[in-house]
N, C-alpha and C positions, 0 to 999 in steps of 0.2 A: 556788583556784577562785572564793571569793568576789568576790576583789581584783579578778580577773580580769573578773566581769561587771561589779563597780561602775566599774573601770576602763572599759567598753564602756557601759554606761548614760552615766555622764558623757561621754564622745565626743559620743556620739546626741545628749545633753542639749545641748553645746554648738554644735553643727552647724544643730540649730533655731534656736537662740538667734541663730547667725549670719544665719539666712535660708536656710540651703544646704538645703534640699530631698530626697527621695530620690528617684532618679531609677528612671522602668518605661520600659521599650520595648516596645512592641506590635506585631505586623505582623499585616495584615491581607491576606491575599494569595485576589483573584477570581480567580488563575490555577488555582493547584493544587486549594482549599479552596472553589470558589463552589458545588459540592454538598452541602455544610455547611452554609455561607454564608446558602443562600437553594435549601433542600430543598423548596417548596412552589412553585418556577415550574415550567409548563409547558416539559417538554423538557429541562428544567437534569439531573434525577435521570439520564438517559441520555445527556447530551451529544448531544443529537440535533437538531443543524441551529444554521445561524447567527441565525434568526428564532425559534426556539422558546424562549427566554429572554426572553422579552420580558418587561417589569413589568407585568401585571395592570393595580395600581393606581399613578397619579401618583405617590405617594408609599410609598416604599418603605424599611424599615431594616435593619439587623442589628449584631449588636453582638459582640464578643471582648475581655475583659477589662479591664470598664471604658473601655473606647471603641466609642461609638456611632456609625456612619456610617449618614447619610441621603440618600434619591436623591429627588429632588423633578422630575417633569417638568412642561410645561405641559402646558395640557390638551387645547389646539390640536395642540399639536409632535408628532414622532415619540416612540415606544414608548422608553425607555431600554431597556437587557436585557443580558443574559450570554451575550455571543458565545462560544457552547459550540462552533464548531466550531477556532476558536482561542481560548483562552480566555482572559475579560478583561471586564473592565466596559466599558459603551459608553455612551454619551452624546452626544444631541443637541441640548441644551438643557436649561433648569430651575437647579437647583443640587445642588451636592453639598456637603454639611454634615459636619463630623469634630466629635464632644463628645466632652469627657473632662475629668478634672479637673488643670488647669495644664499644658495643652499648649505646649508651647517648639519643639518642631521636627516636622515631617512629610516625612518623604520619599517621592517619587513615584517608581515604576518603571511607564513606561507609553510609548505610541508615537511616536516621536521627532519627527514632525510634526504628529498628532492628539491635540494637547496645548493646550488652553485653555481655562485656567480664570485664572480672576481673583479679587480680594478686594482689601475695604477694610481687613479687619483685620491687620496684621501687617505682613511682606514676603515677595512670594513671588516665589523669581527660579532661572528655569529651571524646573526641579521639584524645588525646595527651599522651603520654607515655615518660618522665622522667627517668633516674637513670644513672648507668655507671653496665652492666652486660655483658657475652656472651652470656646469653640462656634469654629468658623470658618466661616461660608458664601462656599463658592466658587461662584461663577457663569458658567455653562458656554456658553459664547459659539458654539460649533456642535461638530461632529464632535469628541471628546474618548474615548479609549480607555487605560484605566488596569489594569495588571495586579495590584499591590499598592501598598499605604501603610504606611510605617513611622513610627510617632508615639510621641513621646517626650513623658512624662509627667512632670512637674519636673526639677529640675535646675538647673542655670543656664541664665540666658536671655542665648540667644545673639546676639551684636553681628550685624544684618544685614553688616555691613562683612567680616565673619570666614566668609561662605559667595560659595564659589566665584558668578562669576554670567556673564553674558557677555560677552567682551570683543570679541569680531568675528565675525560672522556674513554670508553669502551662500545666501539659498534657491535659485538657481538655476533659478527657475522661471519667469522673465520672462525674465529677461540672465544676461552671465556677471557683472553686478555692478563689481566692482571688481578682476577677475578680468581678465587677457590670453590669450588664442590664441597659440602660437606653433608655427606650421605647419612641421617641420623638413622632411618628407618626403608632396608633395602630389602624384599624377599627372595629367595633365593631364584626365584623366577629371570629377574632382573639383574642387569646390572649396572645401568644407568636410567637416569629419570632426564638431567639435560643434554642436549646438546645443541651446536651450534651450524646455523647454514644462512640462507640468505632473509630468512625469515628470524633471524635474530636467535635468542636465548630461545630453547623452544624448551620446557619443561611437560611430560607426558607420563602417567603409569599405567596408561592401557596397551596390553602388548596380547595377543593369542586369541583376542578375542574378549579379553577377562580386565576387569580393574580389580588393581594390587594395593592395598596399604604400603601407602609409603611416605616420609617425611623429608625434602632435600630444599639443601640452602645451597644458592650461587651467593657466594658472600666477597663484598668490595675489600679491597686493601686497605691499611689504615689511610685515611686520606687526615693529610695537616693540613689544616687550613688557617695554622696561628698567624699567616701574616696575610690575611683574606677579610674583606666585609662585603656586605650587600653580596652574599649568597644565597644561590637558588639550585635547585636539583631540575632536572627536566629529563625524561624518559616518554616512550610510547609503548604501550602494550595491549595485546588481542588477548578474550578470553574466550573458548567455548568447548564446549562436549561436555561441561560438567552438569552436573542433572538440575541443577537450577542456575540462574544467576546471584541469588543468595549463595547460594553455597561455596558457589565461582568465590566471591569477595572474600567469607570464610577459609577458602583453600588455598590462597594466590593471597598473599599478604606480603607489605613492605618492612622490613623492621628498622631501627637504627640505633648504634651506639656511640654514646661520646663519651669520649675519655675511656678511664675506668668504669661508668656506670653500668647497667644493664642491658638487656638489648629490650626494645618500646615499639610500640606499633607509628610511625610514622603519619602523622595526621596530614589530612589536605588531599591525600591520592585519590583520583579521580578511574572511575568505573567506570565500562559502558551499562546503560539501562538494557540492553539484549545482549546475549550472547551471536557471537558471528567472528570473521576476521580482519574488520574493522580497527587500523589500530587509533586508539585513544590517546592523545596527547594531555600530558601534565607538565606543570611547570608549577613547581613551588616553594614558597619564599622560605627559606631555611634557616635565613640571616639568625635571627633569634637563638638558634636552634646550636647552628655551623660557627657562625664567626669566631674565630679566633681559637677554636677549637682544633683536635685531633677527634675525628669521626671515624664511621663505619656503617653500610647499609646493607642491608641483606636481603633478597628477594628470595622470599619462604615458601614451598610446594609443597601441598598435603594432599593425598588420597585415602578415598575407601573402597570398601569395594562396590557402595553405590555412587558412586562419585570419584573420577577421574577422568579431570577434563585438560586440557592443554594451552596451556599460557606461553605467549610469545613478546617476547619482549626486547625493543632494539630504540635507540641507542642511548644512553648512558650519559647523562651531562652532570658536570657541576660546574658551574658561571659564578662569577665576582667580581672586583674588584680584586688586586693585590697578584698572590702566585700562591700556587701549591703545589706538596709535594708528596708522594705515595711510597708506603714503607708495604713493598709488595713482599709475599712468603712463597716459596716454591713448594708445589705439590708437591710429594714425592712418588715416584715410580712406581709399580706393581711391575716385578722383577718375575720373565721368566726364561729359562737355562737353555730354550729349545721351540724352533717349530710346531713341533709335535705337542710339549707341553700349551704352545698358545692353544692351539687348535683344542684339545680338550678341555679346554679353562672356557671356551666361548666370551661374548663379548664381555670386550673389556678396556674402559678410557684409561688414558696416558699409562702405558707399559713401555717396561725397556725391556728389549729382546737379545738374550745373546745369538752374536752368530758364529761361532766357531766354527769352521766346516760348513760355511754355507755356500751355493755357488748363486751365480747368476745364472739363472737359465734360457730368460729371454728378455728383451728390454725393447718395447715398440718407441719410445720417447716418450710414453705418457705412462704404461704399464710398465713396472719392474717385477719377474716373476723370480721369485727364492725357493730353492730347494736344499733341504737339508735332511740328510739319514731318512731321505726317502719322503719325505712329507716338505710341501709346499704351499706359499702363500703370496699371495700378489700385493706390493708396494704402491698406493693411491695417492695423488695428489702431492708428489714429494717437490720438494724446493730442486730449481732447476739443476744447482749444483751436483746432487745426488744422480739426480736423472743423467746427469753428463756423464759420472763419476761412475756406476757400478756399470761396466762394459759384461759383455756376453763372455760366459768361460771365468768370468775371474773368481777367484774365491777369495771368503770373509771370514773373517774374526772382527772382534772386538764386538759392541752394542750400536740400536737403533731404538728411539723413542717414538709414539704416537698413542693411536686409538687404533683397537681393534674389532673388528667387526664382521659378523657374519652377514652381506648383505646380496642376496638375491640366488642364495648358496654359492655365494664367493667368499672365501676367507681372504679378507682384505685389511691390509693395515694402512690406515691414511696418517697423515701429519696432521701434526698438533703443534701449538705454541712453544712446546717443547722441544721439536723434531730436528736431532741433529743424529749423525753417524760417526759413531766414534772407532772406526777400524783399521785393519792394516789388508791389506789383499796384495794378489801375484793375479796380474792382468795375463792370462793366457789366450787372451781372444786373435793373437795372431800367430798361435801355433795350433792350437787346437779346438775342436768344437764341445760342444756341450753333448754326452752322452741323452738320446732317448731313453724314456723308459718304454717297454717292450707293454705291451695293450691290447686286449681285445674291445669289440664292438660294443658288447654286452657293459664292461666294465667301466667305460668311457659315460654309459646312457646312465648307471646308476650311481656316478661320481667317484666310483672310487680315484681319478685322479686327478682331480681338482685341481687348478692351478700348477699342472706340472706338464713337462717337455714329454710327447710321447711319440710313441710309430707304431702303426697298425698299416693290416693287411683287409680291404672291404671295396665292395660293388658300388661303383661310380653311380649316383641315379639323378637326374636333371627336373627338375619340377619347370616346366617353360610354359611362361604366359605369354599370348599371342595379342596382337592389333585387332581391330574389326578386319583389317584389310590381309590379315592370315602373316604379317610377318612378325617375328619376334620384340616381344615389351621387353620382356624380364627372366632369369635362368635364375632359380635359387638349385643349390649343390647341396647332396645329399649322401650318405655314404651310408649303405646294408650290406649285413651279414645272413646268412643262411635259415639264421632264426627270426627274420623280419625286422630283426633291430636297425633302427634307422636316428641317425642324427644328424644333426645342421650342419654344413662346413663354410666356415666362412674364406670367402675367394682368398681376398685381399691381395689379388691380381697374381696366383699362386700357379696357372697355365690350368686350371681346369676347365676353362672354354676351349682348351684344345684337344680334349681327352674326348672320348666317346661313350654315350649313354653304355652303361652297360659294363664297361670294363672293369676289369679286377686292377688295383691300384693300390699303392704303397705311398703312404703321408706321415709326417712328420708336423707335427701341431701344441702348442699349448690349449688344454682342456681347460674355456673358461665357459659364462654363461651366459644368456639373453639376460633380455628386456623381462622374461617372465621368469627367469629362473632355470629354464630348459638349460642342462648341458648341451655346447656347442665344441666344435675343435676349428682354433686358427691357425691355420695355415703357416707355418715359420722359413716355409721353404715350397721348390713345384713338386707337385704330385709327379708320380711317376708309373707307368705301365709295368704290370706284372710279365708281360707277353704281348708287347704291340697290342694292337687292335685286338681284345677277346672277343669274338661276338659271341651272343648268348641262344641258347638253342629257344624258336618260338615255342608257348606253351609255355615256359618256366617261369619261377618267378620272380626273376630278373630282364625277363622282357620289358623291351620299351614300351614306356609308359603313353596313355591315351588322352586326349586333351579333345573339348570340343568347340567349336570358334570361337566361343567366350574364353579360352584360352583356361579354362577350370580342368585339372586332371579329373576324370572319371574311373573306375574302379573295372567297368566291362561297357563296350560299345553296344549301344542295341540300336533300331535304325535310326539313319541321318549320315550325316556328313561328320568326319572327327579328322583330328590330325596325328601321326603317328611318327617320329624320327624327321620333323620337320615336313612330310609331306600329305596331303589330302587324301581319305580315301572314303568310302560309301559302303556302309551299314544298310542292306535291304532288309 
């Protein structure tokens, strides 16, 4: 027995003597444990509500065995707290600090895109953290949600080089990236199945009302991964609308090829048990599969016409050891010669548009409107450059790339991964303006001029919502014609609160659309008076209009009190 400890004494003895450390592992888990955790917030003891954990004070701590974690907010910022109705630490800013004595690793389990923190000490890559420190201040750059930490307390410190990190990723939330579309089964109905917004990869073939048979792969770039091991894939995805959750799995399949062989069903991918928009995190070990290989995955979309449901899928990982490298392929274009040809083609992803003879017709700094041989289309979301670049008056030649889209009866073309302008133009925007097109009231209401520069001649009318207390909330402008046609005018500080209910008026406006699709006209310049002050003869039906204290327009006064060109009068 003696021999025995002295023998274990001298081990320990020498293990010092070498450096080697003994190693604790701590886990600190806000999931299960934050009622432990941090028993004095509001709302945490009952798990009662996603706001009711909120941190009291800026700075906040707790500690489990020898490690101290601290939550520091600013004092400006949002509340940090313990999202008790799924539970989890949350973070909007400030830092979060881990001390302890010779910390070497830290592991994060927390949400797969509301993950960002940073630091100057150590390395920290993914949600793995590196070094040999006692304190670590990480720096929490926005929306950050961590469910537990596991932190490791001596031991040997580990080589950053020796932790998985990432080797290829796509968030999906602009573009498909370096990702391909390949449409197997489109009906003519459609013309795309994916596309991309903050909701990631969104894959859908219900359109009209109706589900369409259709077959569409987002499919990955060759990814090499010959000089890669200890590979894993990791993605998140929501499934529903499709008529079962079997089916969902059926429809919404991962594939993968390596090398030359086939493309295979992807084993390990993880489902949710209900459909909803929950998204489900996977992470799986590929090593086997990956290493040392040239891959390929494809995320595969099928419908019928009982069945088409919508898969959204965000973001894209592949983790290792080593590096890799992506043998990406370029779409190619769907080429067309002309405005007028987009517009009857309807929607349609990544085209290149000629503009020979195009002009600029209006450019707010967010919207760019094109006009060509009479037909026009508005410019979405373009790279700042563009938006600096195409001034009012100038005309184009050469091409522009994106997605096209009929959305909310706007013919709109947004940028795409692809989006650049290849032209030559003659900036006239400081000699001359941009010609109107000539318009009636009628023509404006049933679109015939969609997205294009126009002037029309119509009756000014004021829809004005009043206070309790009878003075003026709100003036929405309104513009009729003879035949009752009435449409929206948007101010945009255009002098029509100086104009008078009633008057006849001349405007100059691009005809875009609401929030519901209503044709509206924005204002490009001030209205202007046909003849001063017109007033309108009472009895007609261009009389000022009747509002009653609730400030609601009424159709005919019967008795009470209303209001009439701003002032009170009495209905017996």
């Amino acid at each position: 027995m003696r021999k025995s400890l002295r023998f274990a004494f001298l081990s320990m003895f020498f293990m010092l003597c070498a450096g080697v450390s003994a190693q604790t592992v701590v886990t600190i888990d806000f999931d299960t444990d934050y009622q432990t955790l941090f028993p004095t917030l509001p709302g945490v003891s009952d798990g009662n509500g996603s706001s009711d954990g909120d941190f009291t004070e800026n700075t906040t701590s707790t500690a489990v065995d020898g490690v101290t974690v601290t939550v520091t907010a600013t004092e400006s910022g949002t509340k940090n707290r313990i999202w008790t109705s799924a539970p989890r630490l949350r973070m909007y800013n400030g830092t979060f600090t881990v001390t302890g004595k010779g910390i070497t690793k830290i592991d994060f389990t927390g949400h797969s895109t509301n993950f960002n923190l940073s630091t100057t000490t150590g390395t920290l890559e993914g949600k793995t953290w590196v070094g040999q420190a006692d304190e670590i201040e990480f720096a929490v750059a926005k929306n950050t949600q961590i469910n537990k930490i596991v932190v490791t307390l001596g031991g040997e410190v580990i080589n950053p080089d020796d932790i998985a990190k990432t080797l290829y990723t796509e968030a999906f939330t602009a573009n498909e990236g370096s990702f391909t579309i390949d449409n197997k089964v489109m009906p003519e109905d459609l013309t795309y199945v994916w596309k991309f917004n903050s909701y990631g990869a969104v894959a859908s073939a219900f359109a009209n009302s109706t589900s369409y048979e259709t077959e569409s792969w987002l499919v990955s770039p060759v990814i090499d991964l010959t000089k890669a091991t200890e590979t894993s894939l990791e993605f998140t995805h929501a499934l529903n609308k499709f008529s079962t959750i079997e089916a969902a799995k059926e429809q919404a399949t991962v594939l993968v090829k390596v090398g030359d062989g086939e493309w295979a069903p992807l084993e390990g991918v993880v489902y949710p048990e209900e459909m909803g928009w929950t998204f489900i995190e996977n992470s799986i070990d590929v090593s086997k599969l990956f290493d040392g290989k040239k891959v390929q995955v494809a995320f595969r979309y099928t419908s019928n016409s009982e069945s088409a449901g919508t898969w959204e899928i965000k973001p894209f990982t592949v983790k290792g050891k080593g590096e890799a490298t992506i043998e990406a392929v370029e779409q190619p274009a769907t080429q067309f010669p002309s405005i007028e040809a987009l517009i009857l083609a309807g929607n349609t992803q990544n085209i290149e548009l000629t503009l020979s003879g195009a002009q600029v017709i209006f450019n707010d700094g967010n919207y760019i409107y094109l006009r060509q041989q009479g037909k026009a289309i508005c410019l979405y979301q373009m790279p700042q450059d563009i938006k600096d670049d195409l001034k009012e008056a100038s005309e184009l030649g050469g091409t522009i790339r994106g997605d096209y889209e009929v959305y909310k009866n706007m013919p709109e073309m947004k940028a795409n991964k692809y989006t650049d302008i290849k032209s030559y133009g003659r900036d006239w925007s400081e000699l001359y303006e941009v010609m109107p097109t000539q318009a009636t009231l009628a023509e404006v209401k049933g679109g015939a001029h969609v997205c294009d520069l126009v002037t029309l001649t119509a009756t000014l009318v004021k829809d004005v919502k009043l206070k309790e207390d009878g003075t003026v909330q709100s003036t929405t402008y309104y513009l009729q014609d003879d035949d009752d046609n009435e449409v929206l005018v948007v101010n945009n500080g255009k002098n029509l609160n100086k104009l008078e209910e009633g008057e006849v008026i001349v405007v100059t406006a691009v005809v875009n659309t609401s929030s519901n699709g209503d044709y509206q006209l924005k204002l490009t310049k001030n209205a202007e008076s046909t003849s001063g002050i017109a007033s309108v003869a009472a009895g007609s039906s261009k009389q000022a209009p009747v509002y009653n204290l609730a400030g609601q327009r009424v159709a005919a006064a019967k008795s009470g009190l209303y209001v009439r060109n701003g002032k009170k009068y009495v209905v017996k």
